[in-house]
C-alpha positions as CSV (number, residue, x, y, z in Angstrom):
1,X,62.5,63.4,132.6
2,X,64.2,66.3,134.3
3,X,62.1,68.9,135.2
4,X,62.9,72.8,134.0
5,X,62.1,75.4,135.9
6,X,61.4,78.7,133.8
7,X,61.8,82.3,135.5
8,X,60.7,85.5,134.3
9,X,63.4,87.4,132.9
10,X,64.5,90.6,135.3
11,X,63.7,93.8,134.6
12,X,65.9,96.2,133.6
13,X,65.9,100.2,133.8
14,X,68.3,102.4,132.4
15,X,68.8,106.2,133.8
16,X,71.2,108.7,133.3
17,X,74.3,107.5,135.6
18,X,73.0,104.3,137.0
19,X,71.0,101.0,136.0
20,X,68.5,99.6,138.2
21,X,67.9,95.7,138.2
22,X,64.6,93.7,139.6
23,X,64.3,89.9,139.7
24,X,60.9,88.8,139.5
25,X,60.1,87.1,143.5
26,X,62.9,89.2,144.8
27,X,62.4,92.3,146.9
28,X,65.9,93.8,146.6
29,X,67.0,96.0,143.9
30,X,70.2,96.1,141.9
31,X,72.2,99.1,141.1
32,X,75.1,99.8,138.9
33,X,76.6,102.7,138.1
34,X,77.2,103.3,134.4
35,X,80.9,103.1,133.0
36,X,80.1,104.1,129.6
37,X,77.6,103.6,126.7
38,X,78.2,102.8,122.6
39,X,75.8,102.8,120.1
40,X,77.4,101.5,116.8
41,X,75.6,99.3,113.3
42,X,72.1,99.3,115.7
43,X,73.6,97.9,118.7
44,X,73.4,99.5,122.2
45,X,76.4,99.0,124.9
46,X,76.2,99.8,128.0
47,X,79.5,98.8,130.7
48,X,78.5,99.0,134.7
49,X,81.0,98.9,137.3
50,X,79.8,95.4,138.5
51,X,78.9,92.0,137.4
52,X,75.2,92.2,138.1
53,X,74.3,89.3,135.8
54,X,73.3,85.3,137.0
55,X,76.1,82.8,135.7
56,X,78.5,83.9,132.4
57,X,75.2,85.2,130.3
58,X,71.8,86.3,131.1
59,X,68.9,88.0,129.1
60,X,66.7,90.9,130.8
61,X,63.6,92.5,129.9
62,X,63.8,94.6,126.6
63,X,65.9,92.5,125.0
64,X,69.3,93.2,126.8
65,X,71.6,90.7,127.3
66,X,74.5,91.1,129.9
67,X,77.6,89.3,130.0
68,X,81.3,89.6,131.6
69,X,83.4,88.6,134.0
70,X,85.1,91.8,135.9
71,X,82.3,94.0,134.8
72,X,78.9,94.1,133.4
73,X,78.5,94.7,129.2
74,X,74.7,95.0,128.4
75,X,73.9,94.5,124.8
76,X,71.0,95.1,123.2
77,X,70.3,95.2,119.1
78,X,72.3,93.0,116.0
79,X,74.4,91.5,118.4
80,X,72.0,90.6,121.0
81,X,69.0,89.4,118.4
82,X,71.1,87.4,116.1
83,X,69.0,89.8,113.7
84,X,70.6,92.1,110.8
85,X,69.5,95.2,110.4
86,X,66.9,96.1,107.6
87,X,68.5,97.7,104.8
């Protein structure tokens, strides 16, 4: 049986201008700055100036997920969940 290693997911903090990131069992910190933000139908977007996710998808703390290839989108609300809003 193969064994699966599970990691904490990293933390995630959102300012003004920049994002921070923290992996849990690593001491250095991530920054991006912020490209732009969108909040449309309960979803949050967030676009960074750098690819600051692991591999083509990852989930951080809160709920946001980040994907892309060139830059990083963070998503967070319908999209992210799989939930629908409550009407």
């Amino acid at each position: 049986m193969a064994e699966q290693t599970l990691r904490l997911p990293a933390t995630v903090a959102i300012g003004d201008t920049h994002v921070t990131l923290k992996r849990w069992g690593q001491s250095a910190v991530i920054v991006a700055a912020i490209l732009g933000r969108e909040e449309t139908d309960g979803q949050s977007v967030i676009w960074l100036d750098r690819v600051i996710h692991i591999g083509c998808r990852e989930t951080f703390s809160d709920d946001w997920e980040a994907e892309g290839a060139v830059v990083t989108r963070l998503v967070r609300g319908v999209a992210a969940t799989g939930v629908a809003p409550a009407s």
